[in-house]
C-alpha positions in Angstrom: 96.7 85.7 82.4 94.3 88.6 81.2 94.2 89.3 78.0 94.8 92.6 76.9 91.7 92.1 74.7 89.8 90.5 78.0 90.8 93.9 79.7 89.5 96.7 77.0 86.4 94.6 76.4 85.7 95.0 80.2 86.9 98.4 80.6 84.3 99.8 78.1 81.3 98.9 80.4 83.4 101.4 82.9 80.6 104.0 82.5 78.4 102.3 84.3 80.5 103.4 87.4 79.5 106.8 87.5 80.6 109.7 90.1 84.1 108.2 91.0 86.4 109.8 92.8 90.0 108.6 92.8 93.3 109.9 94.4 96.8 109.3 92.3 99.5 109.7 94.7 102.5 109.8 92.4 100.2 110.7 89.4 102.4 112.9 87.2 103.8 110.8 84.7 104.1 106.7 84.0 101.6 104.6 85.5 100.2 106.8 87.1 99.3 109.0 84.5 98.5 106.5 82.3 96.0 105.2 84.5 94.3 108.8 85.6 93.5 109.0 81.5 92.2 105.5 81.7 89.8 106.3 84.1 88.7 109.7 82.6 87.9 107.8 79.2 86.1 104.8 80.7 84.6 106.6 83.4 81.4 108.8 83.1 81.5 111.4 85.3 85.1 111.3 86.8 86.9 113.0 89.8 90.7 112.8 90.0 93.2 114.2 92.2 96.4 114.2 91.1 99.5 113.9 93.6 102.9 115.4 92.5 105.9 117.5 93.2 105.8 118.7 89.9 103.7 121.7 89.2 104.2 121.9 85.6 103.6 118.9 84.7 100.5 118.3 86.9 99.1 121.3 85.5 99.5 119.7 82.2 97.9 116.3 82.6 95.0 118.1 84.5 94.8 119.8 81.2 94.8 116.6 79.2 92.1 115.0 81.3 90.0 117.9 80.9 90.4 117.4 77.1 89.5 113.1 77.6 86.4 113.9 79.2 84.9 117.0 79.4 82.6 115.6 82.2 85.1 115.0 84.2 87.1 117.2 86.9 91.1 116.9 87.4 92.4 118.6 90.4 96.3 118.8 91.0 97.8 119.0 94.6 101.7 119.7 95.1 103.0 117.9 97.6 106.2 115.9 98.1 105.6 112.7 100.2 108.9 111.9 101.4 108.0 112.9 104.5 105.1 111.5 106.7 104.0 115.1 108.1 103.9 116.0 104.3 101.6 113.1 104.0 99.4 113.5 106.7 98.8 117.3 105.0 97.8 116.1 101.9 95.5 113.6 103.4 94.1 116.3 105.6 93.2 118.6 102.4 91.9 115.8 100.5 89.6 114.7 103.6 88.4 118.3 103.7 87.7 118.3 99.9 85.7 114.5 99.7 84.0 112.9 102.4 84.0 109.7 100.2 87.1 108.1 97.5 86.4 105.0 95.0 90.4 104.2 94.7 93.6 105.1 96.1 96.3 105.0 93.7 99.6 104.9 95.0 102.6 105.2 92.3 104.9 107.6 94.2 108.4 106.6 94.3 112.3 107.6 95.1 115.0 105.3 93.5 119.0 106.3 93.9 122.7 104.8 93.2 122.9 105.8 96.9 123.3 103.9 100.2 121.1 104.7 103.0 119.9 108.4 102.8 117.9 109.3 106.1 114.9 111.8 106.5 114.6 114.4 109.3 112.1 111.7 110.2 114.7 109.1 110.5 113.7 106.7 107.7 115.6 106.1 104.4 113.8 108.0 101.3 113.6 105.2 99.8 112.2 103.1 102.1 109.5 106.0 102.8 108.3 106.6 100.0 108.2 103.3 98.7 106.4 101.9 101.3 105.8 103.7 104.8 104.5 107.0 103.8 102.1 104.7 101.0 100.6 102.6 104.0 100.4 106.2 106.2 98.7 108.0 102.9 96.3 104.4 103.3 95.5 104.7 106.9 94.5 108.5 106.6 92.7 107.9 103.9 90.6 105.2 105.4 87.7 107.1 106.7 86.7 107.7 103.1 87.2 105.0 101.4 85.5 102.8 103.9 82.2 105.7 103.4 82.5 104.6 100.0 82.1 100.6 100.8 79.4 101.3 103.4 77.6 103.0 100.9 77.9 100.0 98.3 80.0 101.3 95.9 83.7 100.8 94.8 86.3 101.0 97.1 90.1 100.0 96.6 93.6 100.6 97.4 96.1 100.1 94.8 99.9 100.3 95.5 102.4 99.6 92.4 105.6 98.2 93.4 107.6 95.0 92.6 104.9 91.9 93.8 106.5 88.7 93.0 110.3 89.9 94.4 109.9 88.9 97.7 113.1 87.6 99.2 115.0 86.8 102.2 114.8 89.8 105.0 116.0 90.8 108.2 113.2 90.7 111.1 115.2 92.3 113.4 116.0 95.4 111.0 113.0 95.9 109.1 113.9 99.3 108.5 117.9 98.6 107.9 119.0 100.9 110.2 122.0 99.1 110.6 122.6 96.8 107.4 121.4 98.5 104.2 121.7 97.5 101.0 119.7 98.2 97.8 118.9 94.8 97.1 117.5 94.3 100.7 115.6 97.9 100.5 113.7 96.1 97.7 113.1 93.2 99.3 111.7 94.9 102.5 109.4 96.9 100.8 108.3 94.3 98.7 107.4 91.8 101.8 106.5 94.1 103.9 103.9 95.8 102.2 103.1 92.2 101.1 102.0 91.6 104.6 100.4 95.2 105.5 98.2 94.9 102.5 97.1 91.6 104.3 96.5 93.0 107.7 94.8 96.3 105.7 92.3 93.6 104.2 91.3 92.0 107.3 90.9 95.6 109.8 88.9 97.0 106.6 86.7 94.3 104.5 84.9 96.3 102.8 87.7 97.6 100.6 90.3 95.5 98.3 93.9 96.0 98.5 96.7 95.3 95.7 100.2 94.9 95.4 100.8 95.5 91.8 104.0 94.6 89.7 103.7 96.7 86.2 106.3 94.7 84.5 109.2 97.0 82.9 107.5 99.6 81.3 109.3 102.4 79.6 108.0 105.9 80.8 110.8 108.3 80.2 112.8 107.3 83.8 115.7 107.9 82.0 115.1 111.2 81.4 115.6 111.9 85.3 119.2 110.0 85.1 122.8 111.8 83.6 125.7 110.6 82.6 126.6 106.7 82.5 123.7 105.3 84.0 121.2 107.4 81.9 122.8 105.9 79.0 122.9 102.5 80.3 119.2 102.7 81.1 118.4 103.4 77.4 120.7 100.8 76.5 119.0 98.1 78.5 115.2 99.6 77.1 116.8 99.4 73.7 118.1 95.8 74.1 114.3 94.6 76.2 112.2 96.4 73.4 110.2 93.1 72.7 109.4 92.8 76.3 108.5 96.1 77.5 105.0 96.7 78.2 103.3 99.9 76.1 102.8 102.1 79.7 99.2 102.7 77.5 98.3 99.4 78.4 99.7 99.1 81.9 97.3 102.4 82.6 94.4 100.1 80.9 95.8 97.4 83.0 95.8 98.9 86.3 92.1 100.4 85.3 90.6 97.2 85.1 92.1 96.6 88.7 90.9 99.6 90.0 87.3 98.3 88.4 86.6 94.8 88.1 85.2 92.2 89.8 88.2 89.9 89.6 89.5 91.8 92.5 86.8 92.3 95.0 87.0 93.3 98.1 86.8 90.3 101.4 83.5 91.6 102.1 82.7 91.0 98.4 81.7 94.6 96.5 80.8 96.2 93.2 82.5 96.5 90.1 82.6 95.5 86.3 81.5 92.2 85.4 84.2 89.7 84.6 85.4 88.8 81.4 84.1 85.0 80.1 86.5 82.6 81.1 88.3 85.2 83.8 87.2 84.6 87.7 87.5 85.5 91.3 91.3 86.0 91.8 93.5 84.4 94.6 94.1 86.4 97.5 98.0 86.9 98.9 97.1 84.3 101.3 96.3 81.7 99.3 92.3 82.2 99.5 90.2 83.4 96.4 89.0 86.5 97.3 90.3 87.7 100.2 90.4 91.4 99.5 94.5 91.7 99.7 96.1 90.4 96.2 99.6 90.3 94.8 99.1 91.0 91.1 101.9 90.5 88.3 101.7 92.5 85.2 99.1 90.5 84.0 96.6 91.0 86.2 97.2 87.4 87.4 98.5 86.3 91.3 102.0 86.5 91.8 104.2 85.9 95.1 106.7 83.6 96.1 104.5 81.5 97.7 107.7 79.5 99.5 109.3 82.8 101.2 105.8 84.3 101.9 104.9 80.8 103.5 108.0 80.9 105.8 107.5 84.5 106.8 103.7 84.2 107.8 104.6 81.0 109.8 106.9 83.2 111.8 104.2 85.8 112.2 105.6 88.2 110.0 102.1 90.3 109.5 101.9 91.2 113.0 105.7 92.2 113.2 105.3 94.2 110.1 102.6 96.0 111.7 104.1 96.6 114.8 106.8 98.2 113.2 105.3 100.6 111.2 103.0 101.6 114.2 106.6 102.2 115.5 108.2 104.1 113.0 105.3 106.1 112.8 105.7 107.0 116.7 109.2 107.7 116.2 108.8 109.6 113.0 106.1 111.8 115.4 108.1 112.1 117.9 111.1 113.7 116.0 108.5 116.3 114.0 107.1 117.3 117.3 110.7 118.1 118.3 111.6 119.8 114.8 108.8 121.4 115.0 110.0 124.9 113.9 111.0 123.4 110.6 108.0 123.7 108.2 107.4 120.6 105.8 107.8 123.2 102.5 111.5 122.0 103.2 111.4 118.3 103.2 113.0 118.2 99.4 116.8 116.9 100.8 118.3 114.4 98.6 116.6 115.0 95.5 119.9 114.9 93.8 119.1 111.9 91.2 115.0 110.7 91.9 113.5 109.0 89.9 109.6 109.0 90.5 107.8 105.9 89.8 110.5 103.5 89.9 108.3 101.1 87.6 109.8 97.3 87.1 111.4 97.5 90.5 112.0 93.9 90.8 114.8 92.1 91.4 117.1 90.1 88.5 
């Protein structure tokens, strides 16, 4: 475990990282937010971009990181990534604006009470947002943060999910086209992106990758629900008070991941010194250091090391891969024959998100 105290006494030394430039896809509220305000006040000179749907309230935390640090520039981009067109738009702007990004931040996320819920791309929301339009967002984002590695600066990929929930899937439905559940949507996000990070680490090893699990952090979810299971999700953060993490500290959490030496990249890297007594961190596969990591709330190495055992014995990475390559194709092939539709529309089934679906794990 890291300290908390371990973590601000290393964050504080985050001014000698000067001129970063991160992108928080998913960045208006929870831990994403929590994190862009973490990195204007550590951070010298800052540059954030800020990922949303909502315009109000990106508008507002641009505002607030203005106020952290005067130094510092906010920008806030609307955009809905649900869909991977919307996606690769949003990567195309950013590309135009910076030629070179420190950390990708990827928070986004879309949780409902309902079953399977396709796009016009032909992938559940859930799944899409939770995991393939994060590794397409990764891809197309590439180019610049492997500029900032050749360059010898920081360069990481952080995508916050549910690490440690791996269980049991189904290779031969990796997208559950034909037998979804909730409690398998979980699980194939969790593995698979497990799995891509891996594959991410070794095509690019001059950049880190993370799975992150936040723990159960309370950042106003509730808010998005009604009736009964609003109520029932107050209930449960009433009842887990004592073991909810302060969504403060899970921004100063995920900072010290975005920034320290703990978590380098396989190609080694820059970054803030370790705490005493903290070192090198064990990669997914078992190696310290490898540049992909599965990182509980602590900041420690998580992962059911039994199930992820099995699964790479049966060359899970390279099916994973294949099939995202492949729902990627498909997904491009159905735009290119919907292509009259423009992406302004992609905002079906927004009946009951809930954006950064924080603590995502399974009981």
């Amino acid at each position: 475990m890291v300290t908390i105290d371990a973590v601000r006494s290393a964050n504080v030394k985050g001014k000698l990282l000067g001129n970063q430039v991160a992108v928080f896809i998913g960045g208006t509220g929870g831990i994403g937010e929590s994190t862009a305000k973490e990195f204007f006040k550590r951070t010298s000179t800052p540059k954030a971009y800020i990922v949303g749907r909502n315009e109000d309230r990106g508008n507002k935390i641009v505002s607030e990181l203005r106020e952290i640090n005067p130094q510092g520039e906010a920008i806030f981009l609307q955009k809905d990534i649900s869909l991977l067109r919307s996606v690769d738009e949003i990567c195309d702007e950013l590309k135009r604006r910076e030629k070179k990004i420190h950390c990708l931040f990827l928070t986004a996320g879309y949780m409902t009470l309902r079953g399977r819920n396709e796009t016009t791309e032909g992938i559940d929301r859930k799944m899409s947002v939770n995991y393939y339009s994060r590794i397409r967002c990764i891809l197309n984002m590439m180019s610049t943060l492997q500029a900032a590695s050749e360059a010898g600066e920081l360069s990481r990929v952080i995508t916050v999910l549910a690490a440690g929930s791996e269980g049991e899937v189904r290779m031969d439905d990796l997208d559950l086209k034909h037998d979804f559940t909730l409690h398998a949507c979980l699980a194939h996000c969790v593995i698979m992106t497990d799995f891509a990070i891996e594959v991410l680490a070794k095509q690019y090893p001059g950049t880190a990758f993370s799975h992150s699990y936040p723990g159960t952090v309370k950042t106003g979810i509730a808010n998005q629900l009604s009736g009964p299971v609003r109520l029932a999700v107050k209930v449960l953060y009433a009842v887990m008070t004592p073991w909810i993490l302060d969504v403060k500290e899970s921004g100063e959490r995920h900072y010290f991941q975005m920034t320290n030496k703990c978590y380098p990249a396989a190609n080694g890297g820059v970054g803030i010194d370790m705490p005493e007594g903290i070192s090198v961190i064990q990669g997914s596969n078992g190696e310290i250091g490898s540049g992909a990591y599965l990182l509980d709330w602590d900041g420690k190495a998580t992962g059911d090391v039994t199930i992820l055992k099995k699964y790479r014995e049966q060359g899970m990475a390279e099916k994973v891969w294949e099939h995202t390559k492949e729902v990627f194709q498909e997904a491009e092939r159905l735009n290119r024959k919907d292509g009259k539709r423009p992406a302004s529309q992609d905002a079906e089934g927004s009946e009951r998100p809930i954006p950064n679906p924080v603590g995502w794990r399974a009981a």
